[in-house]
N, C-alpha and C positions, 0 to 999 in steps of 0.2 A: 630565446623564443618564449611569448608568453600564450598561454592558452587562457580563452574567454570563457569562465565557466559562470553559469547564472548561478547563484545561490536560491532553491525555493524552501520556502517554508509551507510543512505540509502538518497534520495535526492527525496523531495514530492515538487512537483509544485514550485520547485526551492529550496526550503530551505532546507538544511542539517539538517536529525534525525538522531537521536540515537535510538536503539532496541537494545535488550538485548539479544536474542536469534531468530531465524529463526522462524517467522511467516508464516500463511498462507496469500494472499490477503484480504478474508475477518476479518479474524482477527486483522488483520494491521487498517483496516480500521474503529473497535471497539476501539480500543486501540486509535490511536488517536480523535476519537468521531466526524468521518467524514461520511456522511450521504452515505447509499446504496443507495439510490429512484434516480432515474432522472438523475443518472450520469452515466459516459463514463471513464472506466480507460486505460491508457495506459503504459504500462511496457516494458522499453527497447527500445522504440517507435515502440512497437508493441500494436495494441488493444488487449483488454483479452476480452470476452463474458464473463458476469454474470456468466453462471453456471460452468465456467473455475474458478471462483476466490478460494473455498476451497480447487484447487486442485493445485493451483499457490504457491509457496514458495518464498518468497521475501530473498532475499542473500543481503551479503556485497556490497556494490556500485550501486545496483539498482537504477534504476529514476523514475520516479512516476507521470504520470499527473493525474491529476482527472478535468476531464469538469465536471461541474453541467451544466443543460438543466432547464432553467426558460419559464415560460407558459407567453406570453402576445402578446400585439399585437397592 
């Protein structure tokens, strides 16, 4: 049995991934084991708001920032 998976290539905080098939934002973001708390995504260089991300589909060539927000002072 062979399963048809597309390979995309997507571009997180500069470095080119690989995904196997079309994700959500927050999925994308389990999958590579990058933190929700205290961060700022930006897709396409557009912001996405938090409760936007399970409804975000990340495609072929996408770009990816992710700011972390650190506490000090």
């Amino acid at each position: 049995m062979f399963y048809n998976f597309t390979v995309m290539k997507i571009i997180i905080n500069g470095e080119t991934k690989e995904i196997a098939n079309e994700l959500n934002l927050s999925r994308l973001l389990e999958t590579f084991a990058l933190p929700n708390e205290r961060i700022a995504v930006e897709l396409n260089k557009e912001v996405v708001r938090k409760k936007d991300w399970e409804n975000i589909v990340i495609k072929d060539a996408d770009k990816i920032e992710i700011v972390h927000f650190v506490g000090g002072g």
